[in-house]
C-alpha positions, 0 to 999 in steps of 0.5 A: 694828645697834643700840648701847644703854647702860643706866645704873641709878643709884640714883634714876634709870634712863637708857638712850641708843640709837646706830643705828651712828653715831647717837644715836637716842633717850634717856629716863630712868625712876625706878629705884625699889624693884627695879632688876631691875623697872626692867630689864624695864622698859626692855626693854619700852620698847626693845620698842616702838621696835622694838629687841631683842636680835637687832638690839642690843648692849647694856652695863649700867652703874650701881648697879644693872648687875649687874640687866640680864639682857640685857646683853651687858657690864657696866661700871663707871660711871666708865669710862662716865660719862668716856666719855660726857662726852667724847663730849658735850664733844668734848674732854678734860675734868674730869667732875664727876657728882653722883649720887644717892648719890655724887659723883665727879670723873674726868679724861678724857685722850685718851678715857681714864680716868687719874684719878678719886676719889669721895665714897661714904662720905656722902650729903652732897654728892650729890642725895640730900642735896638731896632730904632737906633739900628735904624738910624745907622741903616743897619738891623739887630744882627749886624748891629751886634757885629757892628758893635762887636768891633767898636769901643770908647763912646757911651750914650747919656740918654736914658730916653729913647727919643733923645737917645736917638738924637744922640746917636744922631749927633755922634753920626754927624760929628763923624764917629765910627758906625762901629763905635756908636753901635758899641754905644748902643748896644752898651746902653742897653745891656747897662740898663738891664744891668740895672734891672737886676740888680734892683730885683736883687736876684740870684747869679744863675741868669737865663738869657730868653727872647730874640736878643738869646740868639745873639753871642755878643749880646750874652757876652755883654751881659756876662762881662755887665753881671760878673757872672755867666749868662747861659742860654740855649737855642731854644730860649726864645721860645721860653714863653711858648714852651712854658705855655705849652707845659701849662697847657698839659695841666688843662682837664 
C-alpha cells in the first residue's frame, strides 16, 4: 500500500510517497492560479509512477487541501507540518515553517502537537515577503540570499510590507548597495520570526521547514538571531506532505 501526502500551500505543491514504511519519492510544483488544476496535476504525475487510488491512501493538507477531490482526509498543516518535522528531526522539536503566506512555530512533544502560534495577519515575515522586495531589486529569493550574504549596516524600519517596499524604494534611490539592502531585507524578516518564537516561548531545539529550509543563509541567520543551531535537512520542505503521508497510514 501506498501512503501520499499532498501539501498545497499557497506557492507551491509538495507531495511525499511512503511505500508502507518507505519514503519512495518527493517532488514539488507551483500551485499556481487554481489549486484544483494543481490537484489533477499531481494525480497525473502519481499516475505514471504507477500509483492511484486503488493502490493509495492519500490525506490532503495545506491552503489549498479543500481541492484534492481524492483525498481520502483532509488535515490541518500544523498537524501535519509538526508531524513531519519529527519524523525528519527524530526528536521533539520546535518547527519553525516559513511559508508562503505565513509563518508558524509549533512545538512537538512526544509526536504531538501541544503548542503553536502563527503570523497570518501580515505578509511580513513570510517568503512572500522576500519575493516582493526581491522584486523591487530585480532579483529573486536565491540570489537575494547571495545578495544579502555580502552586505551589511542598514536595517529596514517598517513592519508593514507596503511601506517596507517604499523603504526599500527609498534606499534604491538614495543609492545604497543592492547587497546591503538585500542584507536589510533578509534581516527583516529573520528579526520578525525571531519574534515569533520568542512570543511562543518554546524550546531551543529549532527545525527549520518550508522553501526558505534550502537556503544556508537564511538558517545562518536564524541561528545567529535564536543563539542556538537551527537544524534542517534536505527534505524539510516537504515536512507538511511527509506528515500528511504518515497520517495517511492511520486511514482503515
Amino acid at each position: 500500500m501506498n501512503y501520499i501526502g499532498i501539501d498545497i500551500g499557497s506557492t507551491a505543491a509538495k507531495v511525499a510517497v511512503f511505500n508502507e514504511d518507505k519514503l519512495i519519492e518527493t517532488f514539488v510544483m507551483p500551485t499556481g492560479w487554481s489549486s484544483v488544476e494543481t490537484a489533477n496535476l499531481i494525480k497525473d504525475k502519481l499516475m505514471i509512477l504507477d500509483i492511484n487510488e486503488d493502490n493509495s491512501k492519500v490525506v490532503a493538507t495545506g491552503y489549498g487541501r479543500v481541492s484534492v477531490p481524492y483525498a481520502h482526509k483532509t488535515i490541518t498543516e500544523i498537524t501535519c507540518h509538526g508531524k513531519g518535522a519529527a519524523y525528519l528531526s527524530n526528536s521533539d522539536c520546535t518547527v519553525i515553517d516559513i511559508g508562503g503566506q505565513d509563518t508558524k512555530v509549533i512545538t512537538v512533544e512526544n509526536d504531538m502537537v501541544t503548542n503553536f502560534i502563527m503570523n497570518d495577519k501580515c505578509s511580513a515575515g513570510t517568503g512572500r515577503f522576500l519575493e516582493i522586495m526581491g522584486n523591487t531589486l530585480g532579483v529573486d529569493i536565491e540570489k537575494l540570499c547571495e545578495l544579502a550574504s555580502q552586505g551589511s549596516g542598514i536595517t529596514i524600519s517598517s513592519m508593514c510590507t507596503v511601506f517596507a517596499e517604499s523603504e526599500v524604494i527609498s534606499l534604491i534611490g538614495r543609492g545604497e548597495k543592492k547587497q546591503d539592502i538585500a542584507f536589510a531585507i533578509v534581516d527583516s524578516v529573520v528579526s520578525k520570526v525571531k519574534s515569533l518564537c520568542g512570543k511562543h516561548s518554546s524550546g531551543t531545539n529549532y527545525f527549520l521547514t518550508g522553501g526558505l529550509c534550502e537556503s544556508e543563509y537564511i538558517v545562518n541567520k536564524l541561528s545567529e538571531k535564536l543563539n542556538v543551531p537551527v537544524k534542517t535537512t534536505e527534505l524539510a520542505r516537504y515536512a507538511g506532505a511527509i506528515g500528511a503521508a504518515l497520517m495517511a497510514k492511520k486511514i482503515k
